[in-house]
C-alpha positions in Angstrom: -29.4 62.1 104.4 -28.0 61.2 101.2 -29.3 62.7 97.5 -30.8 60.1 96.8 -33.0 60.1 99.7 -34.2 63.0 100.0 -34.8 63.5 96.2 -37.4 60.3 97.0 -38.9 62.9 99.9 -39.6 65.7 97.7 -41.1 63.4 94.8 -43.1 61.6 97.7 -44.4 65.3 98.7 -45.1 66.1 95.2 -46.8 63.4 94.4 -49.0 63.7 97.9 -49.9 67.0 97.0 -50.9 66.0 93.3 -52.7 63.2 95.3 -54.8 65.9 97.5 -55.7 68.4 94.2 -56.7 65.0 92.6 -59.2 64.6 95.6 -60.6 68.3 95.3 -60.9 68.1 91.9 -62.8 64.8 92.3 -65.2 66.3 94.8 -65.9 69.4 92.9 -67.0 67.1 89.9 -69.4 65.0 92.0 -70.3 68.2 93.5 -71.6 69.5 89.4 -72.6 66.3 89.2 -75.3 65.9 91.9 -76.3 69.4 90.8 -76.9 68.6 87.0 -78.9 65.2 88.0 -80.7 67.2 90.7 -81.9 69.4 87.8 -82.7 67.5 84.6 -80.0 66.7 82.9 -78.7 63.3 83.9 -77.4 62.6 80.6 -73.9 65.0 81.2 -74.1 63.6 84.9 -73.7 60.3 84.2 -71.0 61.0 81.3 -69.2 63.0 84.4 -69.4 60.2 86.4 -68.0 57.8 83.8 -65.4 60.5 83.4 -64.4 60.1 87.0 -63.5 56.8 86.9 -59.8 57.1 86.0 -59.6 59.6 89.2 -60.3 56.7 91.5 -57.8 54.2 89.9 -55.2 56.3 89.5 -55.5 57.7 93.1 -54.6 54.1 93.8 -52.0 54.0 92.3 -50.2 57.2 93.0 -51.2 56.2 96.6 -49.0 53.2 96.3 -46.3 54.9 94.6 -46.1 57.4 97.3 -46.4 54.6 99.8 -43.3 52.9 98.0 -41.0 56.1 97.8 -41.6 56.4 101.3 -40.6 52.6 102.1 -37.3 52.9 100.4 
């Protein structure tokens, strides 16, 4: 396997297990989230929420990234 390839691998790996950490950290917020709506103070929960957003859309595209490296 040349360099070149596998140096694709590892950043494919890397960027999988960025990926996963990306998803925990994700559930943990909706996690705090439901909690603070659940008790009063929907205000921070819906700033949370709208703080999320970038999570999603970039988990697209990383998920295409690491789909590409993986291609080539």
């Amino acid at each position: 396997m040349s360099d070149s390839q596998e140096s694709k691998i590892a950043t494919a790996d890397a960027l999988t297990l960025l990926l996963h950490n990306q998803h925990a950290l994700g559930a943990a917020i909706e996690e705090i989230t439901k909690w603070l709506s659940e008790n009063g103070i929907g205000s921070v929960a819906a700033n949370a929420i709208e703080a999320m957003e970038p999570l999603d859309t970039n988990a697209q595209a990383i998920t295409d990234a690491i789909m590409r490296l993986r291609r080539s």
